[in-house]
N, C-alpha and C positions, 0 to 999 in steps of 0.2 A: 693559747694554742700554738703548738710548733709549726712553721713556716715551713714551705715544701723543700728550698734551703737548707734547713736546719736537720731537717727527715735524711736527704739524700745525705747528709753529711755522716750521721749518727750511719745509715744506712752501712757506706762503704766503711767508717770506721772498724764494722765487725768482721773485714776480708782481712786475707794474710798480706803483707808487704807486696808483694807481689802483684799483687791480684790488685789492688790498688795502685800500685804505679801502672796497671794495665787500662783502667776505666780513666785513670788522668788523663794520659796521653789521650786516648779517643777524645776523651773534653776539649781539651787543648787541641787537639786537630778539628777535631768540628765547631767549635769555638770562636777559634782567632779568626777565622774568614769571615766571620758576621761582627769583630770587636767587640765580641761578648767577652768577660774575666771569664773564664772557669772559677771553680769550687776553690775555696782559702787554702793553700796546701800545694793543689795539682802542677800549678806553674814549675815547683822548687821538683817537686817528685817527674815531671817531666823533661827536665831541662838535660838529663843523661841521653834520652834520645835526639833532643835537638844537636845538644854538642856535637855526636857523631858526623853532623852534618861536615865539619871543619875538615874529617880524614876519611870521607865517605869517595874523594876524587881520587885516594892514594888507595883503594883498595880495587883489588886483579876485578872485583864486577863494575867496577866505576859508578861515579855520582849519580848516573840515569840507573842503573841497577842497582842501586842503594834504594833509591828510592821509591821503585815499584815494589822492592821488596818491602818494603818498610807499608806501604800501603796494601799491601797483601797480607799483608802480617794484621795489620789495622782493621781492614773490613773482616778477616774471619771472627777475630774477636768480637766485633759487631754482631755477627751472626750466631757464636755461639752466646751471647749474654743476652739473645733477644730469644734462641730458643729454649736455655735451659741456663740457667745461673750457675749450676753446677760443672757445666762443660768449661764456663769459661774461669770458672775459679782452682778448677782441676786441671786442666791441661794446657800444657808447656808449647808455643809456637817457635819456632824457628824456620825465614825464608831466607834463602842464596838461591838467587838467580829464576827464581819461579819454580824452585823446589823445595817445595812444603815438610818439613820434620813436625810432626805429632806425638808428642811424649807424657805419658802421664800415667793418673789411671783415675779410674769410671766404676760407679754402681754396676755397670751390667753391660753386655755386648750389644745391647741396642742402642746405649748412651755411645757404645763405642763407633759402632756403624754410622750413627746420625752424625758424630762431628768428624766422619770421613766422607761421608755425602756432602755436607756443607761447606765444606773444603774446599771439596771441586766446584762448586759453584759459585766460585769466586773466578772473576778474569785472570788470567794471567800466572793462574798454577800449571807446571807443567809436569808437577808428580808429585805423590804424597806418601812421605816415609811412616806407617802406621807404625809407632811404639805406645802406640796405648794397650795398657792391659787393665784387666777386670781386677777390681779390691776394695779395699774398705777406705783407702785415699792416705794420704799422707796426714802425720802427725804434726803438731807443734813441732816437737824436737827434730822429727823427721826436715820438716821444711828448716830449718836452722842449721841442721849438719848439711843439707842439701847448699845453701847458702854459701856455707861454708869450704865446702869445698869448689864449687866453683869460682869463689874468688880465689883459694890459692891455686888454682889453675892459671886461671888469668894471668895473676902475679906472676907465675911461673915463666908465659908465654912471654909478656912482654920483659919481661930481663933477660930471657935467651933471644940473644945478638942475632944468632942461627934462624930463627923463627919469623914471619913478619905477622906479630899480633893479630892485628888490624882485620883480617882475612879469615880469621876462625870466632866460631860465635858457638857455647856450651851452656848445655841444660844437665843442668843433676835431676833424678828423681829418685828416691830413695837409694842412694848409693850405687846410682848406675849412671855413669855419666854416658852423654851423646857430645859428640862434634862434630861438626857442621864446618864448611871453608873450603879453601881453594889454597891446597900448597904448589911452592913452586917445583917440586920434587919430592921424590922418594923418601929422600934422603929427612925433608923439613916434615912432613908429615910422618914419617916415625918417631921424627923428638917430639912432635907434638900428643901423639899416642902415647910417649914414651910417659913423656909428663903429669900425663892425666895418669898412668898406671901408679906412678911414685906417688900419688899424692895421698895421704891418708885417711883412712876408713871408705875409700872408695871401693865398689865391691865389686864392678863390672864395666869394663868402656867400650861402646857402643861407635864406633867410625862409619862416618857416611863422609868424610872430609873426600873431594876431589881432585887431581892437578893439574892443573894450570894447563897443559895442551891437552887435556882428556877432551877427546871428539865430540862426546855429548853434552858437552858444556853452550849454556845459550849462548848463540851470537860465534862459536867458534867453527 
């Protein structure tokens, strides 16, 4: 007989990349305060979010806002995998600064309402960017070209000198990318738009990026 171990493993093995580096981290974060291992795998797949830790002091939200957002980020996932497996294997999180990006897409406007409800009840959201829409979800291929182009964004950002990486954080979903961040100007947040428009089979970009003196920015 398979061990409950053995279950959870086989379990998450049948989620996309993603969606599994998403139930790691939560292991790994509820986990290591008790000296529990997490699951064989989770450590190596979660170590992307720890690393941040090193340049979470050099970003315009700073290390205390790295890190509430990061555990804002953490608990909604919590809430959506404990109300629906579906919410949280379908939709895209992104927090800066205790404003919430929701990206994806859903069975139906009541999956879509319910993981906008559970959103907000979570501490320490201070708004939540609805892009979730209604459909039949992303493909295999879909999720790979999606992949794919958000690394060469990435790439893009961090080799322009002009840009400070660090500060912008992007979700593709079916060839529509979002960006999320805090440029220092005008000027840095166009090349960052600019980049995401150059980049190929991208079908639509979606800016919610802020700057740096914008009024409504927490704490400013």
């Amino acid at each position: 007989m398979a061990s409950a171990y053995d279950t959870a493993r086989h379990f998450i093995g049948t989620w996309p990349s993603n969606a599994k580096r998403r139930f790691c981290i939560l292991l790994t974060l509820a986990f290591t305060g008790f000296g529990i291992l997490p699951l064989a795998g989770c450590t190596s797949m979660a170590i992307g979010a720890g690393a941040t830790a090193g340049v979470a002091a050099f970003q315009e939200r700073g290390f205390e806002g790295a890190v509430s957002d990061t555990a804002i980020t953490a608990e909604i996932w919590q809430k959506f995998l404990a109300q629906d497996e579906s919410l949280f294997l379908n939709i895209e999180i992104e927090v800066v600064e205790g404003e919430v990006l929701l990206a994806g897409e859903v069975k139906s406007a009541t999956d879509e309402l319910e993981a906008v409800k559970l959103t907000w009840q979570v501490g320490g959201v201070r708004s939540v960017l609805n892009e979730i829409s209604v459909g039949e979800g992303a493909s295999f291929m879909d999720n790979a070209n999606d992949l794919l182009i958000t690394t060469r964004i990435k790439t893009a950002l961090m080799f322009d000198t002009d840009v400070f990486a660090i500060n912008y954080s992007i979700e593709t979903v079916k060839g529509t990318v979002h960006l999320m961040g805090i440029a220092q100007d005008d000027l840095e947040r166009n090349r960052v738009i600019a980049h995401a428009r150059d980049t190929s089979y991208v079908r639509r970009v979606v800016s919610h990026i802020r700057l740096k003196n914008d009024a409504n920015r927490q704490g400013t």
